[in-house]
GUTOR-534929 format. One line per field, with one value per residue: residue number from 1; residue in one letter; y, x, z of N, C-alpha, C, CB in turn. Coordinates in Angstrom, 3 decimals, m for minus. Atoms other than C-alpha are relative to their C-alpha. Glycine has a CB too. Layout:
N
pos	c(NUM,...)
code	c(A,...)
n_py	c(Y,...)
n_px	c(X,...)
n_pz	c(Z,...)
ca_py	c(Y,...)
ca_px	c(X,...)
ca_pz	c(Z,...)
c_py	c(Y,...)
c_px	c(X,...)
c_pz	c(Z,...)
cb_py	c(Y,...)
cb_px	c(X,...)
cb_pz	c(Z,...)
END
This chain:
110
pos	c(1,2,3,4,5,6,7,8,9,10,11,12,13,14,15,16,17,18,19,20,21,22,23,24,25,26,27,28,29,30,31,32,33,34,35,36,37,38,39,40,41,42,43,44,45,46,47,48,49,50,51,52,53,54,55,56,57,58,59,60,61,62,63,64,65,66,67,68,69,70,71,72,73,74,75,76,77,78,79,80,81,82,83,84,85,86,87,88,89,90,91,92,93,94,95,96,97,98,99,100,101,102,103,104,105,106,107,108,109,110)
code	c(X,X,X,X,X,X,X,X,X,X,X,X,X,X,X,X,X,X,X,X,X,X,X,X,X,X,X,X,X,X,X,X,X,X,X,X,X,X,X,X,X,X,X,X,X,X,X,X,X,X,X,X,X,X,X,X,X,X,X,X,X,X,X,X,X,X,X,X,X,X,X,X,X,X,X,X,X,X,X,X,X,X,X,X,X,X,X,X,X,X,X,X,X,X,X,X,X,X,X,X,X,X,X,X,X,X,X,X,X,X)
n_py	c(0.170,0.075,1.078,m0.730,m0.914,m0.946,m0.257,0.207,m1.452,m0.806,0.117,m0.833,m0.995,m0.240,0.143,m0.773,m0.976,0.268,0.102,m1.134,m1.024,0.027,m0.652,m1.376,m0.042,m1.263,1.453,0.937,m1.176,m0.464,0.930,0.397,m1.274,0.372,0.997,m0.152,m0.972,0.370,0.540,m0.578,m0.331,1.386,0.269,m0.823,m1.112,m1.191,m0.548,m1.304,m0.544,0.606,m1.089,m1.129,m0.019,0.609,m0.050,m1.651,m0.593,m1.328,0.172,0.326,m1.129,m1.261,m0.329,0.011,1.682,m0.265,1.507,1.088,m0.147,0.928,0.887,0.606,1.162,1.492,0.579,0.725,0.531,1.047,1.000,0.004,m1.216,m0.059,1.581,m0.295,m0.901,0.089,0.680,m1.163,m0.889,0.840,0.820,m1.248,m0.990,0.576,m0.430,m1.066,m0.415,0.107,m1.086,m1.175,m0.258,0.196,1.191,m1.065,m0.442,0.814,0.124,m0.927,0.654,0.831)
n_px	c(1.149,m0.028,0.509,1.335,m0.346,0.380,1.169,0.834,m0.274,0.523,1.557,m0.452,m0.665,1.598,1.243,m0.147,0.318,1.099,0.813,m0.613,1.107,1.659,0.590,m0.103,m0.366,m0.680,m1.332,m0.500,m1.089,m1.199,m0.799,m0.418,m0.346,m1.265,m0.841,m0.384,m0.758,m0.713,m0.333,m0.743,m1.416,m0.689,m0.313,m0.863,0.390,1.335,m0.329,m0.014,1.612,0.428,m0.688,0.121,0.982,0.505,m0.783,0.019,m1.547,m0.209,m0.348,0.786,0.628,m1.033,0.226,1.275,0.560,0.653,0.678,m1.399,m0.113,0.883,m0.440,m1.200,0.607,m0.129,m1.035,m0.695,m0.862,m0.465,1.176,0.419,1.353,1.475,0.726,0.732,1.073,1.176,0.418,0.776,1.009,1.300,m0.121,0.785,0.656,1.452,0.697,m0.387,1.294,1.222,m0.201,0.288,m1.174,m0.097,m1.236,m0.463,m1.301,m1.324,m0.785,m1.637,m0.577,m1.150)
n_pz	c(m0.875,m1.474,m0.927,m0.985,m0.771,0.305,0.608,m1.516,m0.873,0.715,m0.012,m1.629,0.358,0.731,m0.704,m0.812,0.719,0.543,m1.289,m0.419,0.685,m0.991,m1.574,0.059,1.576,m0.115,0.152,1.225,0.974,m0.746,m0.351,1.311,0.896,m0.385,0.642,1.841,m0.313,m0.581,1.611,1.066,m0.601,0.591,1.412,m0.124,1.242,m0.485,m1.334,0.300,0.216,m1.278,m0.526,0.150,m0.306,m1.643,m1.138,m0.760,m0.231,0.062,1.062,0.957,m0.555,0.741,1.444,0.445,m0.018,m1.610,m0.508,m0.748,m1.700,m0.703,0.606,m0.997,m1.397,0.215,0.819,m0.958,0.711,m0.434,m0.237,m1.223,0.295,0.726,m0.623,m1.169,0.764,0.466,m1.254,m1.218,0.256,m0.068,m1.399,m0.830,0.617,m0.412,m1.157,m0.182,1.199,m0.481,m0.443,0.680,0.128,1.540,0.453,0.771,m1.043,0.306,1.189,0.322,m1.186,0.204)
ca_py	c(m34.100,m33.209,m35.600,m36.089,m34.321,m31.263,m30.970,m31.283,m28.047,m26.234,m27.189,m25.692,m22.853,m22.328,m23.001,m20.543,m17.942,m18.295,m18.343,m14.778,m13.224,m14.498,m13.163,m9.936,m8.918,m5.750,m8.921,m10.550,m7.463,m6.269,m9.794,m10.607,m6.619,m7.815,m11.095,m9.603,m6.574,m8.698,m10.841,m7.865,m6.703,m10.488,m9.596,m7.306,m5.101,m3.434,m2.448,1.036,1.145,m0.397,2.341,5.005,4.117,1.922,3.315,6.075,8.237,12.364,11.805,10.074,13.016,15.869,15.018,14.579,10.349,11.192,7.542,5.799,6.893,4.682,2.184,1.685,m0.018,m3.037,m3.209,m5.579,m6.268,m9.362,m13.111,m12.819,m9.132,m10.094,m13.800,m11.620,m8.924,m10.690,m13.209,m10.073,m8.469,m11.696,m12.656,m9.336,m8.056,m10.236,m9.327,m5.872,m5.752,m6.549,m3.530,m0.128,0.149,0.681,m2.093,1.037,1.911,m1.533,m1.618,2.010,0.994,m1.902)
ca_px	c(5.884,5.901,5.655,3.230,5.348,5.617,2.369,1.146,3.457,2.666,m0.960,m0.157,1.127,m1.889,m4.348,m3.016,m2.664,m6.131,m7.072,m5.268,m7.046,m10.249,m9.369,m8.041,m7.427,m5.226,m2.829,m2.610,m1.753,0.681,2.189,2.249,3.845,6.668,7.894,7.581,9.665,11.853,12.573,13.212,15.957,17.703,17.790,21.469,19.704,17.053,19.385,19.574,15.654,15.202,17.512,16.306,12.711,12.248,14.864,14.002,17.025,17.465,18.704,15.641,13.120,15.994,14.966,11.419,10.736,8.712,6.854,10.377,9.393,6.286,7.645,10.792,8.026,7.845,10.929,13.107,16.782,17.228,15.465,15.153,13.816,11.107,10.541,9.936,8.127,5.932,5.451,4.567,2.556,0.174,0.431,m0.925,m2.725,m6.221,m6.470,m5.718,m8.397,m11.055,m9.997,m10.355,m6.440,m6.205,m3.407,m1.749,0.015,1.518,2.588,4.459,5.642,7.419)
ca_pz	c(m15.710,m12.202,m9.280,m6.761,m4.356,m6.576,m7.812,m3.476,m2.317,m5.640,m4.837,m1.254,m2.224,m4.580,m2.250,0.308,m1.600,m2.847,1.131,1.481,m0.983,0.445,3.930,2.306,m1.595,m0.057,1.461,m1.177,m3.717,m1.241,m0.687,m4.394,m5.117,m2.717,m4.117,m7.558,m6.262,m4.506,m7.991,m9.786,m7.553,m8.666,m12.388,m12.233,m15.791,m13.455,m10.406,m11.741,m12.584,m8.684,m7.384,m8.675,m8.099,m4.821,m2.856,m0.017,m0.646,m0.523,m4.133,m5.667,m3.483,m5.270,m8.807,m8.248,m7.674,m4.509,m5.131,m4.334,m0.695,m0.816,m3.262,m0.660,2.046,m0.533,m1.753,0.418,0.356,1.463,1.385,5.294,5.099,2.748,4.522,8.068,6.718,4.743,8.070,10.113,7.740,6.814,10.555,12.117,8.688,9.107,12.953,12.105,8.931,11.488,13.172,12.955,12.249,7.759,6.405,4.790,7.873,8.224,4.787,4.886,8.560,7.282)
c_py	c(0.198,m0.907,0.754,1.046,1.245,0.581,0.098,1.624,0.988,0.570,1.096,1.154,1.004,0.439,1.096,1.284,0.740,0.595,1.621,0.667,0.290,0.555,1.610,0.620,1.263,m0.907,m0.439,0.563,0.198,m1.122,m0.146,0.924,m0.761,m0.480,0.423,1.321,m0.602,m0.752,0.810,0.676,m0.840,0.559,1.668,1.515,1.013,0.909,1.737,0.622,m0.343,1.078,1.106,0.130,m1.300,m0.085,1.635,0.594,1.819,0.235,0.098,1.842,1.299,m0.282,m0.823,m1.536,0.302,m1.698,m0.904,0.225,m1.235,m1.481,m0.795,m1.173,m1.458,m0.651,m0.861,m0.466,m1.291,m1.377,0.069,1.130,m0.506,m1.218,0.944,1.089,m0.086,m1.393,0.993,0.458,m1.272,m0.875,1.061,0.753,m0.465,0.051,1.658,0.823,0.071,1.245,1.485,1.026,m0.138,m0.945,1.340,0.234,m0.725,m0.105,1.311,m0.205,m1.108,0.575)
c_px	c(0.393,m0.554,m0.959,0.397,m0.268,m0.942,m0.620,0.358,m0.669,m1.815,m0.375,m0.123,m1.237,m1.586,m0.055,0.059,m1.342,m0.932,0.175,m0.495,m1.607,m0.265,0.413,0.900,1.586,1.340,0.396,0.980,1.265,0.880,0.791,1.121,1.656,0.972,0.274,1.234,1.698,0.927,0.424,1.169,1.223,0.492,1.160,m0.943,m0.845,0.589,m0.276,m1.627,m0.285,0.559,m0.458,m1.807,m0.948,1.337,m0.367,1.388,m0.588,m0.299,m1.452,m1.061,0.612,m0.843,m1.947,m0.840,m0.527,m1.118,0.978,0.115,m1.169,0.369,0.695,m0.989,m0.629,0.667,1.357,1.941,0.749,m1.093,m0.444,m0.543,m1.198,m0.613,m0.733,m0.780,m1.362,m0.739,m0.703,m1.176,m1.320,m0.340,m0.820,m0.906,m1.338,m0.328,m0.227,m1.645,m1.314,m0.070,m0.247,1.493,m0.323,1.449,1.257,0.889,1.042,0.984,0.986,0.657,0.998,1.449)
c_pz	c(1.462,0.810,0.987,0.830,m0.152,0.038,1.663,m0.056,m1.530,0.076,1.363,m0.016,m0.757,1.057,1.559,m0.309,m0.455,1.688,0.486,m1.038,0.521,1.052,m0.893,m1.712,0.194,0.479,m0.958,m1.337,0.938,0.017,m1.203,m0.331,0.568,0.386,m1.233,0.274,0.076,m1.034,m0.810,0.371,m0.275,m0.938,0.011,m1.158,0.594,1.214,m0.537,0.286,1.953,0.758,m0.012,0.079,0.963,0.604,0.363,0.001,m0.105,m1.402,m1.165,0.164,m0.869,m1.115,m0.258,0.028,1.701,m0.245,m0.291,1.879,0.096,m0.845,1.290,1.122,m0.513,m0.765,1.564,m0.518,0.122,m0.088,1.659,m0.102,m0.781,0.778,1.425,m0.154,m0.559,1.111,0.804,m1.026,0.028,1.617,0.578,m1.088,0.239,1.357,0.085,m0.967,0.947,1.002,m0.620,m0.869,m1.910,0.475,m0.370,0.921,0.580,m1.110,0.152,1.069,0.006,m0.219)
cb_py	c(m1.383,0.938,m0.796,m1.026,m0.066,0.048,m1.260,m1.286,0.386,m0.629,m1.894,m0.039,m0.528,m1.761,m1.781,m0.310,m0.323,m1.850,m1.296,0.034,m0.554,m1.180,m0.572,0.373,0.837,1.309,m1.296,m0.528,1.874,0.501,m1.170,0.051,2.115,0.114,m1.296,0.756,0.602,m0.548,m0.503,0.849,m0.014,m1.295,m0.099,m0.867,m0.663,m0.927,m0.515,0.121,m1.377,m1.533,0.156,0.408,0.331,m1.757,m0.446,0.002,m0.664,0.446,m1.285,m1.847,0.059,m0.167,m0.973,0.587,m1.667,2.211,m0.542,0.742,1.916,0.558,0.503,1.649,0.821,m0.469,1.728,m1.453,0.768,0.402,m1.681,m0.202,1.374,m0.236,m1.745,0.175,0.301,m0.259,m0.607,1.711,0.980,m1.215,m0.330,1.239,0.240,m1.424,m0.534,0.118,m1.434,m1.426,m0.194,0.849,m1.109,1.727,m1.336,1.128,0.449,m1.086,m0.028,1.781,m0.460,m0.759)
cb_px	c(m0.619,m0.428,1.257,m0.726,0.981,0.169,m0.612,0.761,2.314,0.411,m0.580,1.426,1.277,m0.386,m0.097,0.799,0.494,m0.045,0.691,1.465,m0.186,m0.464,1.258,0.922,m1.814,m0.752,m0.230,m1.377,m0.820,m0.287,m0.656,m1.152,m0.723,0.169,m0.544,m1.889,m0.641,m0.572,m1.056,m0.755,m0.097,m0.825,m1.819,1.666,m0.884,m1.663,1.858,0.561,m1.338,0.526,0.985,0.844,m0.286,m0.877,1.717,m0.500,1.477,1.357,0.805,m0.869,0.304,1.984,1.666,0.128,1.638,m1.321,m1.437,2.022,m0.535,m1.764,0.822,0.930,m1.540,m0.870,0.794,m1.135,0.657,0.454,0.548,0.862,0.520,m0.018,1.640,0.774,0.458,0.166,1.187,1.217,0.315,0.204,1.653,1.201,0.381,m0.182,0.824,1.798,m0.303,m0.245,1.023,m0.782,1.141,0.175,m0.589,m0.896,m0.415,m0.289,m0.984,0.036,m0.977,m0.304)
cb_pz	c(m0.200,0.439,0.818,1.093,0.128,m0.584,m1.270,1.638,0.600,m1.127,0.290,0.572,m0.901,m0.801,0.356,0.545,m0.788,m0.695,1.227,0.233,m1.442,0.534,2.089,1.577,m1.230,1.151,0.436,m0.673,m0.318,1.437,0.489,m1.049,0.566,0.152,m0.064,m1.379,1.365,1.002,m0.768,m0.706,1.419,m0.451,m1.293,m0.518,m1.345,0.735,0.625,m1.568,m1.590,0.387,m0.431,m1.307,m1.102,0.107,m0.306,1.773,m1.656,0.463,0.153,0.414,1.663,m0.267,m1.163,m1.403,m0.295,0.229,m0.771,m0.847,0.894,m0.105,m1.196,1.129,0.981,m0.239,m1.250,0.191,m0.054,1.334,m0.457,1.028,m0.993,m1.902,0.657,1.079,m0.900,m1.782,0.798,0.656,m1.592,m1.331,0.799,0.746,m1.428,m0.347,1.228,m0.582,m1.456,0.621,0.256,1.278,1.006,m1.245,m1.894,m0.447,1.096,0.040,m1.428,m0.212,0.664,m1.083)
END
């Protein structure tokens, strides 16, 4: 059973999430794509699959993975890369949505 504590930040966590969809569903996919990205870079069995299709290289472009160029802008290699990244993006993406600026250009910009 989880304590109250848990069950608060999980609730947190929940409930903010929930709030970032509401201001913007294109945040929220994007945020979600790159913690789940960021997780599958962890598990050593996928480095190869992660390499060879979310990394901008010459290499991948040579044999034809031309969506490892747009992959690469939410693949992160680090917990601080993805922590300030995904700080900038949900920090400047809801003043930006109300704009005439698309999200699209922060996301490959990252």
């Amino acid at each position: 059973p989880a304590t109250a504590r848990e069950s608060s930040v999980i609730g947190r966590i929940r409930d903010y999430a929930v709030s970032i969809h509401r201001t913007s569903p294109t945040l929220s996919v994007v945020s979600s794509a790159c913690v789940l990205f960021f997780a599958m870079w962890q598990v050593p069995s996928l480095n190869t699959f992660m390499q060879r299709n979310f990394v901008c290289s010459h290499r991948n472009v040579r044999e034809g993975r031309i969506h490892s160029l747009a992959l690469a802008a939410v693949s992160h290699a680090s917990p601080l890369h993805l922590a300030v990244n995904l700080a900038t993006f949900l920090g400047l993406g809801p003043s930006l949505r109300q704009g005439k600026w698309p999200l699209w250009h922060l996301v490959l910009g990252a």
